[in-house]
Phi, psi and omega in degrees: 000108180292105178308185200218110194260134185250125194269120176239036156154115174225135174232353166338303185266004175218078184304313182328322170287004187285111170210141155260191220268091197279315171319325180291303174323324187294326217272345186237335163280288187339297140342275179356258192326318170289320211269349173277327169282346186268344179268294181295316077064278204298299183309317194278011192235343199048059146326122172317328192242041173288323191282303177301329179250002138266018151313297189288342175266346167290305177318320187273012204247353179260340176288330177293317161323334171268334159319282179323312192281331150335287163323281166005303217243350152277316160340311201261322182295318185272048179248265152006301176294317172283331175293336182264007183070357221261355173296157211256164164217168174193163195216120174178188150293164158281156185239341166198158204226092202240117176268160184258161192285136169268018136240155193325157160225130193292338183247189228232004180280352186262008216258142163297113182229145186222172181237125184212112180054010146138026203245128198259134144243134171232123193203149184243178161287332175267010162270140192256017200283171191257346178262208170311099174185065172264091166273169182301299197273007108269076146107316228239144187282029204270135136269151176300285191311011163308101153280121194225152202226120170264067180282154166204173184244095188304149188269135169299327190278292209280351184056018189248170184240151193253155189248115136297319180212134164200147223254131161224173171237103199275134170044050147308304222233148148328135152314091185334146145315112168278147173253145185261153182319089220090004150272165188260182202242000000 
């Protein structure tokens, strides 16, 4: 008996949304930008923290720049991959089921993770990445018992693999091994 699959987030047909997330950026050039008028400001008032602080403002301003062009240029590959067809797909039960903090987390320990034919997808709610990452516990429909069909995409900077399009079948499948939340599998 061939299941019956429901697409719950596809970008295969809409690359245009691949795009990255240029507001997260501003949220960090800005702090930028006061801190290069607070340098020239210092130097030009001969401020005590004239020598320091436009240190701290080129350094924090070459971090972003390397950041940002990191985002960027993964961004763009995996745009790129899909457009080009190079996605990858795989189809199965879960073989394990760890659900994610339905709120953002600075670390990657918050992050929702399943298994499908040996293949790990890891995604949080607070990432701000273009793909796929609707956890079981706000809102998003991966269950343990989901049989789910995955094109993804490997990230270049990041090696993880990112979801274009996924596919599920609700209550397919045998119950995954559950992991419980902050644990490894």
């Amino acid at each position: 008996m061939n299941p019956t699959f429901q697409t719950v987030f596809d970008l295969t047909g809409q690359t245009n949304l691949i795009q990255p997330a240029y507001w997260f950026f501003a949220i960090f050039l800005l702090p930028g930008v006061v801190l290069v008028m607070l340098a020239w400001l210092a130097v030009r008032g001969r401020w005590r923290s004239r020598r320091s602080l436009p240190i701290f403002a080129a350094i924090w301003l070459v971090i972003c720049a390397c950041i940002i062009t990191t985002e960027v240029r993964d961004t763009a590959a995996i745009r790129n991959a899909v457009v080009a067809g190079e996605a990858q797909s795989v189809e199965g039960c879960l073989q394990y089921f760890r659900p994610g903090s339905p709120y953002g987390t600075k670390i990657a320990t918050g992050n929702e993770e399943w298994s499908v034919n040996g293949l790990i997808f890891n995604y949080g709610s607070g990432e701000i990445r273009p793909t796929f990452h609707s956890v079981s516990t706000a809102g998003g429909l991966v269950r343990p018992d989901s049989r789910v069909r995955v094109s993804f995409v490997v990230s270049p900077a990041f090696g993880r693999r990112e979801i274009v399009k996924l596919e599920l079948a609700p209550h397919a499948c045998p119950v995954a091994r559950q992991v419980k939340a902050f644990d490894h599998p």
